[in-house]
N, CA and C atoms as an extended XYZ file, in Angstrom:
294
Properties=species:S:1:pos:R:3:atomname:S:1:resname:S:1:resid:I:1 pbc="F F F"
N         2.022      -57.749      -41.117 N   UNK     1
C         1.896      -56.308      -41.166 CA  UNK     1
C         3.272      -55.737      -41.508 C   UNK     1
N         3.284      -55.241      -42.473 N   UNK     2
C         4.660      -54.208      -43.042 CA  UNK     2
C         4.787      -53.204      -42.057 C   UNK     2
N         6.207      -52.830      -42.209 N   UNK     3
C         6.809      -51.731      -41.273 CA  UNK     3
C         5.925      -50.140      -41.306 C   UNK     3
N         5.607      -49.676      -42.893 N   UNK     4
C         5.279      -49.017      -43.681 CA  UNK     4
C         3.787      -49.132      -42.751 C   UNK     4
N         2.511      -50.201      -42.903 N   UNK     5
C         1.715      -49.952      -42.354 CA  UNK     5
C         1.840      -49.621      -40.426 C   UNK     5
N         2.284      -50.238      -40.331 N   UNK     6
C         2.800      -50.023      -38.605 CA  UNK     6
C         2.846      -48.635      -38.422 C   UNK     6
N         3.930      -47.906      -39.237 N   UNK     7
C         4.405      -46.302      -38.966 CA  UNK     7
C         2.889      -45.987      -39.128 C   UNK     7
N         2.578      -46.086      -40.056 N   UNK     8
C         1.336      -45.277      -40.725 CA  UNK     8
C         0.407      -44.862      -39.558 C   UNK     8
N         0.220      -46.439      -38.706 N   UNK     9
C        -1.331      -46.301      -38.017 CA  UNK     9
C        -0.679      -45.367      -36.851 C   UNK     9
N         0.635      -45.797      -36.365 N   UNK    10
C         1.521      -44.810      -35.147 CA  UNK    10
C         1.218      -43.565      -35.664 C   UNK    10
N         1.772      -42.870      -36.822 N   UNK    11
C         1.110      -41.543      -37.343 CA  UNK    11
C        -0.045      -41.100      -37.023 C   UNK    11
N        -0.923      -41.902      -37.853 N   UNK    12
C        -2.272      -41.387      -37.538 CA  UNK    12
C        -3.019      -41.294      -36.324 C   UNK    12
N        -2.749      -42.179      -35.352 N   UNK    13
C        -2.756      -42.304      -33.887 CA  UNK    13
C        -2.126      -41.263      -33.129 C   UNK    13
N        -1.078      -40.615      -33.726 N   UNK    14
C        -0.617      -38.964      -33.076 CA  UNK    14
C        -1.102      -38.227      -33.411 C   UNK    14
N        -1.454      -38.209      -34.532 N   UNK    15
C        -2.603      -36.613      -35.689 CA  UNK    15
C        -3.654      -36.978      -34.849 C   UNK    15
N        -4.469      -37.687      -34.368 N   UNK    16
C        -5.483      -37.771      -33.805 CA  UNK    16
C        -5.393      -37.631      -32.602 C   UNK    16
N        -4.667      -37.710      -31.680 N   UNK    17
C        -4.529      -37.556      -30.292 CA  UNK    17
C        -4.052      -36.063      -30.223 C   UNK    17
N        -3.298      -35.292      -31.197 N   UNK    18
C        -3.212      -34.030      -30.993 CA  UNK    18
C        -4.236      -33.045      -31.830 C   UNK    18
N        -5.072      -33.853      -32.389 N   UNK    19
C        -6.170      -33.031      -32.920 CA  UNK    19
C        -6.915      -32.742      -31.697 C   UNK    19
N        -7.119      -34.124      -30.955 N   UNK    20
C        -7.990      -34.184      -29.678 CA  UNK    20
C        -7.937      -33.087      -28.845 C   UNK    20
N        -6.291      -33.193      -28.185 N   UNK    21
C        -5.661      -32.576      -27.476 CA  UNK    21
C        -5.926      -30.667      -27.970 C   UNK    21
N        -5.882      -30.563      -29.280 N   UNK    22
C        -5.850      -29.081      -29.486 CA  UNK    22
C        -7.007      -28.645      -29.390 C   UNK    22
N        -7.945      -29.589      -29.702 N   UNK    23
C        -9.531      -28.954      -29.554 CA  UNK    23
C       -10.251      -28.889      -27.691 C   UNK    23
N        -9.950      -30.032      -27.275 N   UNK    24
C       -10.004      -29.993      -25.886 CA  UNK    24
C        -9.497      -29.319      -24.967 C   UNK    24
N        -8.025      -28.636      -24.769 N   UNK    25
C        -7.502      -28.151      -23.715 CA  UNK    25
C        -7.717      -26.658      -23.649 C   UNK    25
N        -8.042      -25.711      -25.112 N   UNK    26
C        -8.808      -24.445      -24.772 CA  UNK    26
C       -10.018      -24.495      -23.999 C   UNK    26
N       -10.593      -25.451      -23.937 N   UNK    27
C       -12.340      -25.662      -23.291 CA  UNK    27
C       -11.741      -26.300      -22.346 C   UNK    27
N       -10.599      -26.733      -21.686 N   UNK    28
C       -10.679      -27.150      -20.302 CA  UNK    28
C       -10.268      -26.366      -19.561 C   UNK    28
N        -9.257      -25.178      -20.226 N   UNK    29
C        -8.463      -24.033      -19.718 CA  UNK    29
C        -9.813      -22.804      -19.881 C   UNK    29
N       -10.516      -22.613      -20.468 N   UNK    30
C       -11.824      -21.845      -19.983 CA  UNK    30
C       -12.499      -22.267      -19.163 C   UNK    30
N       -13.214      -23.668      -19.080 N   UNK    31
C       -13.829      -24.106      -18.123 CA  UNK    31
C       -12.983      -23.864      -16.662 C   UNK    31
N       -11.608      -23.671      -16.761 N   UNK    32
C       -10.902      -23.430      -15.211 CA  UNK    32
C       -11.537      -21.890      -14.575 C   UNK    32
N       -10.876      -21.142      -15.879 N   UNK    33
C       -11.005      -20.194      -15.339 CA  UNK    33
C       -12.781      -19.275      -14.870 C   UNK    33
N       -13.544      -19.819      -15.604 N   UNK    34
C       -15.222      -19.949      -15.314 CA  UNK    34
C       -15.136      -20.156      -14.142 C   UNK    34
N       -14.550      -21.433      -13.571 N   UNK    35
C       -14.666      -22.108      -11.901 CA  UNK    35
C       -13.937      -21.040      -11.275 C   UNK    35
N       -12.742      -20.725      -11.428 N   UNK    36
C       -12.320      -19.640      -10.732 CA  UNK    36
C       -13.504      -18.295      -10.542 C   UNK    36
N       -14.026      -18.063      -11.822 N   UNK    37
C       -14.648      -16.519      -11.543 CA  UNK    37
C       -15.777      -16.630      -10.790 C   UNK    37
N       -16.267      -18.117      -11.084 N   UNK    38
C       -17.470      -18.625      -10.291 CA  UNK    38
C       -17.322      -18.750       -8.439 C   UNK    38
N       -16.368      -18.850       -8.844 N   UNK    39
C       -15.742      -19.021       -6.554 CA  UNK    39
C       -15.676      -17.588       -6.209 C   UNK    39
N       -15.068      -16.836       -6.868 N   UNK    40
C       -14.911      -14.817       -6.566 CA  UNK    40
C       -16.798      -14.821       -6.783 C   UNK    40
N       -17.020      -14.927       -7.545 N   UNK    41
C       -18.674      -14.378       -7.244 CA  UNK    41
C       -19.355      -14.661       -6.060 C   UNK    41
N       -19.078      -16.090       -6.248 N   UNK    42
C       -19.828      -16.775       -4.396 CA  UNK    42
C       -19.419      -16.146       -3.376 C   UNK    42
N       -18.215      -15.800       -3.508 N   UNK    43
C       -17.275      -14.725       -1.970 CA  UNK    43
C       -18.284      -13.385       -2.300 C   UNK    43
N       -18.105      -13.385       -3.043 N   UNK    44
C       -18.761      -11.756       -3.440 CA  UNK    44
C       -20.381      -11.851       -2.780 C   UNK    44
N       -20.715      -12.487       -3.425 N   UNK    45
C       -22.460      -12.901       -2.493 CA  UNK    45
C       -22.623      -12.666       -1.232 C   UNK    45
N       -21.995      -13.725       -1.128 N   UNK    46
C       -21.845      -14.189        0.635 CA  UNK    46
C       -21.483      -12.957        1.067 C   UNK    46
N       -20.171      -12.128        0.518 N   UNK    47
C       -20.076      -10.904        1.597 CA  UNK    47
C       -21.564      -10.021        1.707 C   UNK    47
N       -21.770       -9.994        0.807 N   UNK    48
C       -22.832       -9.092        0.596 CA  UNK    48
C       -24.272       -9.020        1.431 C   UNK    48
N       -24.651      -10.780        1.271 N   UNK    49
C       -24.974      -11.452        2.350 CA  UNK    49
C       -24.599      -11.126        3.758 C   UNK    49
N       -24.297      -10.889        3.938 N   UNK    50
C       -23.178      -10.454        5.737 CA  UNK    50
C       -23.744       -8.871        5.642 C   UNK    50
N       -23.111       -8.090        4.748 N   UNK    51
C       -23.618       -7.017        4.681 CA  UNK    51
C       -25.306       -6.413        4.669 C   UNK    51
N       -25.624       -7.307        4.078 N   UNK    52
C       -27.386       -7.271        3.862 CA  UNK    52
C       -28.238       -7.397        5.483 C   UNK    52
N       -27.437       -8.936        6.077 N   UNK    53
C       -27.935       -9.084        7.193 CA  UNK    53
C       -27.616       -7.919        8.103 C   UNK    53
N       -26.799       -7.834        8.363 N   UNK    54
C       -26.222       -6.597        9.358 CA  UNK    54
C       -27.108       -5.514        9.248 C   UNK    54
N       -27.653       -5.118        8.536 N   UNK    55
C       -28.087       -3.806        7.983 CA  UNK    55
C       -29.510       -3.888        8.317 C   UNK    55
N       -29.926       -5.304        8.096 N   UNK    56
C       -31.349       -5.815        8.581 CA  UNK    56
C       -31.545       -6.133       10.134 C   UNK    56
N       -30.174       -6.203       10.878 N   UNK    57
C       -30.193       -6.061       12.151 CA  UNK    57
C       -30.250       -4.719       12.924 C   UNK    57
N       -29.527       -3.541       12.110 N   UNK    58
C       -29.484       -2.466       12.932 CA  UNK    58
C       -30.542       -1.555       12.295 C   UNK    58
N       -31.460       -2.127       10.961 N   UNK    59
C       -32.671       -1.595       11.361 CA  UNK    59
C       -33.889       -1.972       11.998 C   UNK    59
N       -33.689       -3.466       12.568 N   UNK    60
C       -34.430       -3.753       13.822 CA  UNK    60
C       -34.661       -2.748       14.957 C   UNK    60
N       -33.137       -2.940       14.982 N   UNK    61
C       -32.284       -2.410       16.566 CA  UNK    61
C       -33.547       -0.459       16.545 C   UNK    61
N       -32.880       -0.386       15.523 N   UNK    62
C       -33.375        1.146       15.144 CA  UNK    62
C       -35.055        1.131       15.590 C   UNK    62
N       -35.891        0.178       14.512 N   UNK    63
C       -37.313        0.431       14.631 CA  UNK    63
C       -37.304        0.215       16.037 C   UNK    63
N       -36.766       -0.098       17.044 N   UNK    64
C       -37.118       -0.571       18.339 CA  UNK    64
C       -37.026        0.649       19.371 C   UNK    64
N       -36.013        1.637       19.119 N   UNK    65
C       -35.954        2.751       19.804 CA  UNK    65
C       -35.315        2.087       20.988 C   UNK    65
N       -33.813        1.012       20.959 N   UNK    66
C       -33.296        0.464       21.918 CA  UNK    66
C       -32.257        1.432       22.484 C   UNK    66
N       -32.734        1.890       23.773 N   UNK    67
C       -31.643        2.790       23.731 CA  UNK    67
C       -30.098        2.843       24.252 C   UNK    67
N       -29.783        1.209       24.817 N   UNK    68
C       -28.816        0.841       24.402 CA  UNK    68
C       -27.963        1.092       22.820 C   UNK    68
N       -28.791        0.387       22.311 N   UNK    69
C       -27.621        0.486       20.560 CA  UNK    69
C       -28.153        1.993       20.277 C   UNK    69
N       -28.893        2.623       20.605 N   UNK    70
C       -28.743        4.248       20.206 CA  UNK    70
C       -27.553        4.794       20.912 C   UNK    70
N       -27.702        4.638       21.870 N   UNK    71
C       -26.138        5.308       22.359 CA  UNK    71
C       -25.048        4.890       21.966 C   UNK    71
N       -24.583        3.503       21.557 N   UNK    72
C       -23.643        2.591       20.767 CA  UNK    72
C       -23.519        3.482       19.866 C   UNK    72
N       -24.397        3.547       18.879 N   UNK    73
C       -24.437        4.052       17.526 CA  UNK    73
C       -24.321        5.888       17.805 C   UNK    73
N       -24.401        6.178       18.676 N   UNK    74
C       -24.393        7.482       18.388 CA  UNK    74
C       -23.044        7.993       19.257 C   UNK    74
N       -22.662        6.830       19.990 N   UNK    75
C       -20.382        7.114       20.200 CA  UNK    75
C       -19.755        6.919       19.399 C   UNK    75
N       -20.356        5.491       18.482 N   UNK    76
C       -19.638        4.986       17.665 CA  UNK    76
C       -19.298        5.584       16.493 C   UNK    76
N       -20.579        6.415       16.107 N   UNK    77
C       -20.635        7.212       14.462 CA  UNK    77
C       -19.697        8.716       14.542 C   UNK    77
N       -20.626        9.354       15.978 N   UNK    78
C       -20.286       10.537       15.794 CA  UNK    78
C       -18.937       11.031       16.868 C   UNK    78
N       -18.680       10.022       17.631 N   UNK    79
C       -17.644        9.985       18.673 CA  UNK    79
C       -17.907       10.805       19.880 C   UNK    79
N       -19.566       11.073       20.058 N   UNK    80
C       -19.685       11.869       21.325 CA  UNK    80
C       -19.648       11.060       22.458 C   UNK    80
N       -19.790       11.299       23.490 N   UNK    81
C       -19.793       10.847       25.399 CA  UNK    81
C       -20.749       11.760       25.973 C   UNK    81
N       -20.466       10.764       26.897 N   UNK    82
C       -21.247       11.146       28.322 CA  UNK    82
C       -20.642       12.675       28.984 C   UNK    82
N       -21.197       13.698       29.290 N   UNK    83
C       -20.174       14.696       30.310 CA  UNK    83
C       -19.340       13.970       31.429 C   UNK    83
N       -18.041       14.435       31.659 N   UNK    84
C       -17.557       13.757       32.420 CA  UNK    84
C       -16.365       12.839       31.797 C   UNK    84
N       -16.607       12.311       30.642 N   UNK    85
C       -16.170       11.098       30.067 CA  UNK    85
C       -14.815       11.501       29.460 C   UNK    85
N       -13.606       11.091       28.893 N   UNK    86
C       -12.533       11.148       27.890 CA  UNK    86
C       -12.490        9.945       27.190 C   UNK    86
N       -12.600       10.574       25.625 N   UNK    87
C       -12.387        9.399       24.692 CA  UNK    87
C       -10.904        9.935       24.466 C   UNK    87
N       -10.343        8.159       24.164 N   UNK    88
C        -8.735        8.047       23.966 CA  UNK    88
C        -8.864        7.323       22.543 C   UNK    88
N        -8.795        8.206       21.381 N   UNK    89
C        -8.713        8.038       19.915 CA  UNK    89
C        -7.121        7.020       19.330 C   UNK    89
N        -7.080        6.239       18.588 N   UNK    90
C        -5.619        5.202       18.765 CA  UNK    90
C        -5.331        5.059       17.169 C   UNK    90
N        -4.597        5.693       16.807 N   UNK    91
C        -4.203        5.969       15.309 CA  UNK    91
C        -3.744        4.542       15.121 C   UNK    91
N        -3.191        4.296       13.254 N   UNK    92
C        -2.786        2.861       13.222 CA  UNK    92
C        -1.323        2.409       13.947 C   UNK    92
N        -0.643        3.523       13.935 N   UNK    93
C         0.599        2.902       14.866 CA  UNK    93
C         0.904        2.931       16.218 C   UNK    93
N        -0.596        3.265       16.810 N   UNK    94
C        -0.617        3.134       18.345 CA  UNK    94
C         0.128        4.093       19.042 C   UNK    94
N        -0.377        5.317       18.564 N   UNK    95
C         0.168        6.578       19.338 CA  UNK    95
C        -1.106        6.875       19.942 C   UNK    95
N        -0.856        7.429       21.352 N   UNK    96
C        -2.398        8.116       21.652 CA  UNK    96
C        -2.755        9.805       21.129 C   UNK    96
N        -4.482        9.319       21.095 N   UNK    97
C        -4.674       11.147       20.544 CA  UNK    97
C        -5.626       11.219       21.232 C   UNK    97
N        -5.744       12.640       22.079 N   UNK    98
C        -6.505       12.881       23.079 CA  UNK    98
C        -7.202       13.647       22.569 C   UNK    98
């Protein structure tokens, strides 16, 4: 085998491995980022999921006329009490507001 053929097939053995290389690594670098957008969607579900259930719990709670979680829900939403009672309101830096 001549020097001349030797280089040659080394040549062509790089033109081909970077033909490979150029056609393949856009479709592996999309396929990443697909998997990425594909994992944010599943979070996204799932929260939603959480949200869905919840919502299917407190309209249980509701059709039931429990009047436990009615009173929950009706300090919690509108911030009323009992006569008698003081609510102590707690801003984010933990000052009190009366």
């Amino acid at each position: 085998m001549s020097r001349f053929s030797f280089l040659f097939w080394i040549a062509l053995a790089a033109v081909v491995i970077a033909v490979v290389v150029w056609t393949v690594y856009p479709v592996y670098l999309e396929k990443a980022r697909l998997e990425r957008k594909l994992a944010n969607l599943n979070e996204a579900r799932r929260k939603q999921e959480m949200i869905y259930l919840n919502l299917r719990k407190d309209e249980a709670l509701l059709e039931q006329n429990d009047p436990v979680y009615l009173e929950k829900l009706v300090r919690d939403t509108f911030g009323w009490c009992r006569e008698g009672e003081i609510i102590y309101k707690f801003d984010e830096r933990g000052e009190n507001k009366r």
